[in-house]
C-alpha positions in Angstrom: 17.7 10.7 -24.9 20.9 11.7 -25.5 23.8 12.8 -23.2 23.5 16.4 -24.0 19.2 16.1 -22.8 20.3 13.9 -19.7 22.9 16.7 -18.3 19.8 19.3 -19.1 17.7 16.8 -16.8 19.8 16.0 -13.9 21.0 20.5 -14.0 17.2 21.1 -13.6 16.3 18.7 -11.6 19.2 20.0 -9.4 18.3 23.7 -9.5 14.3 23.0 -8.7 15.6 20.6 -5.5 17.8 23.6 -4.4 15.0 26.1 -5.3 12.5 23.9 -3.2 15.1 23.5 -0.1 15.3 27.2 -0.1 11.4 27.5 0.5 11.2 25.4 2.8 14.1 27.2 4.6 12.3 30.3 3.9 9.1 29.0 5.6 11.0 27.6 8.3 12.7 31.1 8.6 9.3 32.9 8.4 7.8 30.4 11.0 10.4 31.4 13.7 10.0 35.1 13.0 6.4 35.1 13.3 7.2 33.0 16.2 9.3 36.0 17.8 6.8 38.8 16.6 4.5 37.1 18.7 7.0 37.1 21.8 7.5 40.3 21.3 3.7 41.5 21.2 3.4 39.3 24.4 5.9 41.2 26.1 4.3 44.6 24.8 0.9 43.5 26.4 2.7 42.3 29.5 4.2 46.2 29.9 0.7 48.0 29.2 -0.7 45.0 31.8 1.7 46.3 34.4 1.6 50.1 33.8 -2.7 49.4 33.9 -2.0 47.6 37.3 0.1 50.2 38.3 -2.3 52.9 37.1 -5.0 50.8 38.8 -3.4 51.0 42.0 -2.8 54.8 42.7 -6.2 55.2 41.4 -8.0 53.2 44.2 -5.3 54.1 47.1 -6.2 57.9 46.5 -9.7 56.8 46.1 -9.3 55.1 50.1 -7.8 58.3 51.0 -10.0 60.8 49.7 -13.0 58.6 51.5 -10.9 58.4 54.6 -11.0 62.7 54.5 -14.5 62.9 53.8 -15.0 60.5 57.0 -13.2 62.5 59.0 -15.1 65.6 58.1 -18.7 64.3 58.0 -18.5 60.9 60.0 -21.1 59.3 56.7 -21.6 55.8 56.1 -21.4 56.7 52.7 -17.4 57.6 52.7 -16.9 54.6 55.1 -18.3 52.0 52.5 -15.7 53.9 49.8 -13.1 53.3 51.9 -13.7 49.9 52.8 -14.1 49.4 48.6 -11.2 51.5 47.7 -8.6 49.8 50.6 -9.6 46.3 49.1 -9.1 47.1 45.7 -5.9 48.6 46.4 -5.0 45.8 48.1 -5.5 43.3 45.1 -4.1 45.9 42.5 -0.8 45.6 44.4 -1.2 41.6 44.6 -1.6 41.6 40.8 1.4 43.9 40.0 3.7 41.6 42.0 2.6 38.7 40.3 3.1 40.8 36.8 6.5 42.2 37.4 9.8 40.2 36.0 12.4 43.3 35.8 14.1 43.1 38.9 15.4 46.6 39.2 10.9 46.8 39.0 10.9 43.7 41.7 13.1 46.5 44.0 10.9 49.1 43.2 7.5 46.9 44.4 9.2 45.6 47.6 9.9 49.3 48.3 6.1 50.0 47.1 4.7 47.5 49.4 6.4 48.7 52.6 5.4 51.9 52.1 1.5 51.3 51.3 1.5 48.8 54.3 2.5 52.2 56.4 0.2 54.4 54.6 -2.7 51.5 54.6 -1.7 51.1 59.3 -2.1 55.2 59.3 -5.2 54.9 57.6 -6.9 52.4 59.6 -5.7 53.7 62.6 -7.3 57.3 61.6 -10.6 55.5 60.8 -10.8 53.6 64.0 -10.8 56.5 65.9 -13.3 58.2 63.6 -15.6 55.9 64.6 -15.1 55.6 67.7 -15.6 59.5 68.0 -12.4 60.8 69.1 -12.1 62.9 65.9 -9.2 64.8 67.6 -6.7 62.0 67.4 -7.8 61.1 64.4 -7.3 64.1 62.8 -3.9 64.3 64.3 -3.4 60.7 62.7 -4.1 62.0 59.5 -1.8 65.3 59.7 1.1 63.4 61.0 4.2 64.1 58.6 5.1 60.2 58.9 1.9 59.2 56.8 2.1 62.3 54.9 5.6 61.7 53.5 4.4 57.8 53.1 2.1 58.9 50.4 4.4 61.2 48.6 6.9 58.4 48.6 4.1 56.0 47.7 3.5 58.5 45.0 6.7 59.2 43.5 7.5 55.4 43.1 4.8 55.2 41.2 6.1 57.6 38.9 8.9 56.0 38.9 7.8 52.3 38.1 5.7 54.0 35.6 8.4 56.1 33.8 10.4 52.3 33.8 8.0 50.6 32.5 7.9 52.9 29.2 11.3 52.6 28.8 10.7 48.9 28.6 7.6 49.1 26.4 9.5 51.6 24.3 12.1 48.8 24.0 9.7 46.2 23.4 7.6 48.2 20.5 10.9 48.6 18.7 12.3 45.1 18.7 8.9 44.4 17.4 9.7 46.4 14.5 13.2 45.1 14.3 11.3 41.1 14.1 8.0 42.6 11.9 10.7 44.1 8.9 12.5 40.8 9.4 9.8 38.8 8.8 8.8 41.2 5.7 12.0 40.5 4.4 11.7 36.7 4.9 8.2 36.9 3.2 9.8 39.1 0.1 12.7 36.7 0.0 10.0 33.4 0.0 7.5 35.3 -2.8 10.9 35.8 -4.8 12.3 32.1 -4.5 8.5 30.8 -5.4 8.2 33.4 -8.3 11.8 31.8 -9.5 11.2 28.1 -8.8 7.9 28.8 -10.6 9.6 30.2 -13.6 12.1 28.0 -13.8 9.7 24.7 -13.6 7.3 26.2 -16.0 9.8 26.8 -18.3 11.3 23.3 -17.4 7.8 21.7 -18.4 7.3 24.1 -21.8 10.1 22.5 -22.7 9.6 18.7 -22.2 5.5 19.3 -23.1 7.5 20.0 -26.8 9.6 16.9 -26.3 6.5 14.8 -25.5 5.1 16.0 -28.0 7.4 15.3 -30.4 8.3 12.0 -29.2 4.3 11.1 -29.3 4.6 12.1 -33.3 7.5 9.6 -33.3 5.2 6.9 -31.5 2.5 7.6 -33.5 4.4 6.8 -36.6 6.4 3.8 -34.9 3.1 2.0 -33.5 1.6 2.1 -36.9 4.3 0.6 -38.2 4.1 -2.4 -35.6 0.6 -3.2 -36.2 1.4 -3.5 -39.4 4.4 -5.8 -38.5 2.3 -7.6 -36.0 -0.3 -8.4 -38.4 2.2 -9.8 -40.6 3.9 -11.8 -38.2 0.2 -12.8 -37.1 0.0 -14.1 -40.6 2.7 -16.0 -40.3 2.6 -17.7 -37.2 -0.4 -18.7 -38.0 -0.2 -20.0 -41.5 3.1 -22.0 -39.8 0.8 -23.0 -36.8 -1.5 -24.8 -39.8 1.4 -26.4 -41.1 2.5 -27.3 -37.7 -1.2 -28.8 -37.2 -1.2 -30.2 -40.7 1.9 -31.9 -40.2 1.6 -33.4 -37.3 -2.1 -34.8 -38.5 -0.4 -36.5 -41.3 2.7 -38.0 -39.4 0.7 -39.3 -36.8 -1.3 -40.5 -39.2 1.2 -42.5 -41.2 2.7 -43.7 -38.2 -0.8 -45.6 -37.2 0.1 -48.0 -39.9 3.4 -49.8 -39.0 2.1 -49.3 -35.3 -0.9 -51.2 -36.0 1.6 -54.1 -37.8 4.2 -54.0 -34.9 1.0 -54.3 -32.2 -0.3 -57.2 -34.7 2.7 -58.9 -35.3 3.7 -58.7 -31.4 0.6 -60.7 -30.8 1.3 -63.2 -33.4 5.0 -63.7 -31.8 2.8 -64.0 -28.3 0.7 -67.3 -29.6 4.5 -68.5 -31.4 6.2 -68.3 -28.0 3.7 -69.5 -26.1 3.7 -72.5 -28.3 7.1 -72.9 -28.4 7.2 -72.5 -24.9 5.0 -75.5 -23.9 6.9 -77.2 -26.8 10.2 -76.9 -25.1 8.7 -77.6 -21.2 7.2 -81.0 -23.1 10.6 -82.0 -24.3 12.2 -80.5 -21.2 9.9 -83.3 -19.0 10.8 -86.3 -21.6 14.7 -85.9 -21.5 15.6 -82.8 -19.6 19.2 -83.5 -20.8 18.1 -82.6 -24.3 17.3 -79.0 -23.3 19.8 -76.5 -22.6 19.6 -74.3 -19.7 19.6 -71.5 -21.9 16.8 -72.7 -24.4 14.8 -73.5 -21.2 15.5 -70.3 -19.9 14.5 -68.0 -23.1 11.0 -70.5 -23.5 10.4 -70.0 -19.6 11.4 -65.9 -19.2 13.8 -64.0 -22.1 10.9 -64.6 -25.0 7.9 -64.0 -22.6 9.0 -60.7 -21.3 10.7 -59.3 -24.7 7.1 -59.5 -26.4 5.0 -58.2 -22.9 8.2 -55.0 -23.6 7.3 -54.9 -27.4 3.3 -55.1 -26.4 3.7 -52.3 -23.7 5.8 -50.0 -25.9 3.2 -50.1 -28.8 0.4 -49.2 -26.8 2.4 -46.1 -25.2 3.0 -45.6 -28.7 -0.4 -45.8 -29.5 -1.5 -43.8 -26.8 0.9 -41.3 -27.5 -0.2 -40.4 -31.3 -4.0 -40.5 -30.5 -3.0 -37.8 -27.8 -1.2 -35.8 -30.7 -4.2 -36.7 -32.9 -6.3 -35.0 -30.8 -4.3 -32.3 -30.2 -3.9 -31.4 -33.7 -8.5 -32.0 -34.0 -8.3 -29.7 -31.2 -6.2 -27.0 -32.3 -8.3 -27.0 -35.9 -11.3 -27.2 -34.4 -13.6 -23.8 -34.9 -14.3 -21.7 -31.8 -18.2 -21.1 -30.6 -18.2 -18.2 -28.6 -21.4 -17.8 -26.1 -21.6 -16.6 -22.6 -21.1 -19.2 -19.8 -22.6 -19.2 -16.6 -19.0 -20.3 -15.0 -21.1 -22.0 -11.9 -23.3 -24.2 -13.9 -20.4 -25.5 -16.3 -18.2 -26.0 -13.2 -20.8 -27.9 -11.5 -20.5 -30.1 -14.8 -17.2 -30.9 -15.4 -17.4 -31.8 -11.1 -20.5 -33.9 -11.6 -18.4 -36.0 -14.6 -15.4 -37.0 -11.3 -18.2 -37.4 -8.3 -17.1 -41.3 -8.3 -13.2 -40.4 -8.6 -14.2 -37.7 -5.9 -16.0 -40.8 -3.5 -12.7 -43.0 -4.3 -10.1 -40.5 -3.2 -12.2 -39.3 -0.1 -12.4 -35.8 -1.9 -14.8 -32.7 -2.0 -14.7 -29.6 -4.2 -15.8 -26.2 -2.8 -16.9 -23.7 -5.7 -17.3 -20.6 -5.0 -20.8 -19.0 -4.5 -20.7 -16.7 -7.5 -18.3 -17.2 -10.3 -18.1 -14.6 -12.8 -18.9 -15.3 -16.2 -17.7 -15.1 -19.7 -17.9 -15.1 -23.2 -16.1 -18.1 -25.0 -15.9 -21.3 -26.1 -18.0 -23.9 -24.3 -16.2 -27.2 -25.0 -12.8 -25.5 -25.0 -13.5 -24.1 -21.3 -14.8 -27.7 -20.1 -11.9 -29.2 -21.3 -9.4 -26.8 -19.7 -11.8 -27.1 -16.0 -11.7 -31.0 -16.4 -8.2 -31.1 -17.2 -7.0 -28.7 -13.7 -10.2 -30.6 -12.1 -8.8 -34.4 -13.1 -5.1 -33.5 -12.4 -5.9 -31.8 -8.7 -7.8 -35.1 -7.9 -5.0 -37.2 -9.3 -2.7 -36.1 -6.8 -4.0 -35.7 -4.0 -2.1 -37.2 -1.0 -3.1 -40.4 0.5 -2.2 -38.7 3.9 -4.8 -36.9 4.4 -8.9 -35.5 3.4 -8.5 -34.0 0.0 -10.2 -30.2 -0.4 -10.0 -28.8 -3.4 -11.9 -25.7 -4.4 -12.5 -23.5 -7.7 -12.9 -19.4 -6.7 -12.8 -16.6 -9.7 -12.6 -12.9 -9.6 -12.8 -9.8 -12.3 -9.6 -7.8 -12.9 -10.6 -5.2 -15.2 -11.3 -6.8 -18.7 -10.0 -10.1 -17.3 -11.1 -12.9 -15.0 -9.0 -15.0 -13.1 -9.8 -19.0 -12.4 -8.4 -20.2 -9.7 -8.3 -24.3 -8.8 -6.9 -25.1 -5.5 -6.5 -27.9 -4.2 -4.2 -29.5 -0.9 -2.6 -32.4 -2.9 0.8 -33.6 -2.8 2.6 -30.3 -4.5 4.7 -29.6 -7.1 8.4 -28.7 -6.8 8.9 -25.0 -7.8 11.6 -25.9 -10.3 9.2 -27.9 -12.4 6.0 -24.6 -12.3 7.1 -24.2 -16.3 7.9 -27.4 -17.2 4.8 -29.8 -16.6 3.2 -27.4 -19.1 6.0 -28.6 -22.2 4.7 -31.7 -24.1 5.4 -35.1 -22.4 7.1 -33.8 -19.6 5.7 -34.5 -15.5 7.0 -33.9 -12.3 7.7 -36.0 -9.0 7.0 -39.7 -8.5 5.4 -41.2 -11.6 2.7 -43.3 -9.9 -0.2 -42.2 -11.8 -0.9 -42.9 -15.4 -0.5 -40.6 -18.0 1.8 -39.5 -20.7 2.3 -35.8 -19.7 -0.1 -34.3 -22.4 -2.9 -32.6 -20.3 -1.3 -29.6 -19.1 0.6 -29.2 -22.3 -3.0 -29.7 -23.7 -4.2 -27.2 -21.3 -2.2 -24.4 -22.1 -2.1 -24.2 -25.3 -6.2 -24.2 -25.3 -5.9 -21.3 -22.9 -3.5 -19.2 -25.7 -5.8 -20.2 -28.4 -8.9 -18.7 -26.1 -6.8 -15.4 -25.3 -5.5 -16.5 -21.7 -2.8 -18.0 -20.1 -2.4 -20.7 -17.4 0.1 -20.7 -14.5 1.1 -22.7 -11.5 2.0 -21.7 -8.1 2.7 -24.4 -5.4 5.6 -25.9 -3.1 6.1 -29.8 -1.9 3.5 -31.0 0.6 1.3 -28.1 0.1 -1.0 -28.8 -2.6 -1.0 -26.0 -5.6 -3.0 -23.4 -7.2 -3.4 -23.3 -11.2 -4.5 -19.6 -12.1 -6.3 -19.6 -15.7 -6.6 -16.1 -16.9 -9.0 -15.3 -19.4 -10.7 -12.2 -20.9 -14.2 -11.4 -20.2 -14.9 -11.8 -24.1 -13.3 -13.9 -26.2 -12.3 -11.1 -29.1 -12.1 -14.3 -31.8 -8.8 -15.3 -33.2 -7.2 -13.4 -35.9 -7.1 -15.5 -39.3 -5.2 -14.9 -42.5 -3.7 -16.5 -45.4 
């Protein structure tokens, strides 16, 4: 990609963030407006509530006092129960309006309300009493006395009044509601807009790399077939140069087994001269000790003896050394058998082989319950099992119970081996290097030449996996073998 395609990228990817912010602001926006539409309809229902309760109120107080004038004029039970109904509801229509009111000049208006009704309410019940008690004289006067007569104009015209306030509000109300409801059309115009842009603008964006990708998959297409056709070549070649490799090292350690053979020969031959010679000068030595130099005595009694036990030594590390790359080179010619391989049965095997290693050390080996299986080589996968198997038993520490244990699990087309074991570790600068030829790590108390994991590894690339190491000092290490499912077969030209 060049400079020109990166600037294009970083400007749309700029514009589509700011695009983005902006919706979300916009729905932010719309969220408080809908927020204060809602306000605003509360407060609408909270003025029809109070103009109701006001409405509610006059209704019942004329109600009381048109069954309070019926009383008077026909003494029924009938008008008494109405005015017992009518009084009470009253009552609780002007309880409900002073819990509904919030204006204050309205909160005036009530207190004024109040006093008034509680005069009306007094004239009322005082007109009723003597109603029943039949002194309908008084109580007509009662009932015609200007006092309670102007109370219930007054009662009246603050009614009015309240009522005629409370529209003025509503009015108010209503219209700030259209004030917030065109706000928040305008928000949702100006949100439909930014989404039909940002929608634009990203299909566009993605017309335009789909072409790119495109392209650039063309390119791939072209690229990858010639790499396959590069890989297969280098295939070739590594593996005509791994023959060689193989070929060579067959022959060289094969020529080498002949002057080894002679210097192992000849080294026992100068064994049997100096031992004669030995008891030859410790003969002579006993008959005149003057005759023998310290130095003779001392290369018959020690410089002799321990230069041929160093030549002996040598020869036999040398010997063991080329078998090893002997059978390395067998090995890595030999022909692969792929067959499938119940894993638990093969690992109860290669276990079976160390159970008097195992008893020695103190050891046990857990293996897990169901281990999957594959499709490979028998003798190569025996060989890698017995090689992490042999090495987790070799070093163990002393210190304590050794526990080692084999688990495995499928990761797609692969399945990882895992050989655990609680030995003495392995320093995490040497993970990669006890897998090179001839090299170890730590104390070098156990025998061996450093060939097994070198061994090891390169069986597991010849079967298609790899082999790694995970462990620190003191607490024991994990060897992971990875491994397909099925071997594919290895890839042969010439």
């Amino acid at each position: 990609m060049n400079l020109t395609d990166r600037t294009f990228s970083r400007l749309v990817l700029s514009a589509m963030t700011i695009g983005f912010a902006a919706l979300i602001a916009a729905g932010a926006m719309a969220i408080w407006t809908v927020s204060r539409n809602q306000d605003h309809a509360q407060l609408i229902k909270h003025a029809y509530q109070v103009n109701a309760t006001i409405g509610s109120y006059q209704i019942q107080l004329e109600r009381a006092e048109t069954a309070r004038r019926g009383y008077l004029l026909v003494q029924s039970a009938l008008f008494e129960r109405e005015y017992d109904a009518a009084t009470q509801a009253s009552g609780a229509a002007l309880d409900r309006l002073k819990a509904l009111i919030r204006d204050p000049r309205q909160q005036q208006r009530y207190a004024r309300l109040r006093a008034l009704t509680q005069v009306e309410v007094a004239a009322m019940r005082v007109s009723m009493a003597l109603a029943q008690s039949g002194d309908l004289g008084r109580a007509q006067a009662v009932f015609d006395d200007e006092q309670s007569v102007s109370a219930l104009l007054n009662i009246r015209a603050l009614s009015e009044e309240m009522t005629i306030a409370q529209n003025a509000l509503l009015t108010q109300r209503t219209l700030n509601e259209r004030a917030s409801l065109f706000q928040l059309y305008l928000v949702l115009a100006g949100s439909g807009l930014l989404l039909l842009l940002v929608a634009l603008g990203s299909g566009w964006a993605v017309r335009r790399y789909i072409g790119s990708l495109a392209s650039s998959r063309d390119e791939l297409g072209d690229a990858n077939a010639n790499l396959e056709n590069a890989v297969d070549e280098r295939t070739a070649d590594l593996q005509r140069a791994n023959d060689e490799i193989q070929r060579f090292a067959y022959i060289i350690s094969h020529d080498l087994r002949a002057p080894l053979v002679n210097i192992m020969g000849f080294t026992a031959e100068l064994e049997g001269a100096t031992k004669l010679l030995g008891d030859h000068v410790e003969q002579v030595h006993s008959r005149a000790p003057a005759d023998v130099p310290e130095s003779v005595l001392l290369a018959a009694r020690e410089d002799l003896p321990e230069a041929t036990e160093f030549i002996r030594s040598s020869a036999q590390k040398m010997d063991r050394l080329i078998n090893a790359i002997l059978r390395l080179a067998r090995e890595g010619r030999r022909s692969l058998n792929p067959e499938r391989l119940p894993m638990n049965a093969l690992v109860k095997t290669v276990t079976d082989s160390l159970e008097h290693r195992l008893g020695e050390r103190g050891a046990t080996v857990k293996v897990q319950a169901h281990l999957p299986d594959i499709v490979n080589d028998r003798v190569a996968v025996e060989q890698l099992f017995s090689n992490l198997l042999e090495n987790a038993v070799k070093y163990l520490d002393p210190e304590r119970a050794g526990r080692i244990a084999v688990r495995g699990a499928q990761r797609g087309d692969r399945i990882v081996f895992e050989v655990v074991d609680n030995g003495r570790g392995i320093d995490p600068r040497d993970h990669q290097r006890i897998f090179d030829l001839f090299r170890r790590s730590g104390p070098q108390d156990q025998a061996g030449e450093g060939i097994g994991l070198a061994h090891a590894r390169a069986l597991a690339y010849r079967l298609g996996g790899t082999i790694a190491c995970t462990s620190k000092l003191g607490e024991g290490a994990t060897f992971s073998l990875n491994l397909p499912v099925t071997y594919a077969g290895e890839r042969i030209e010439s």
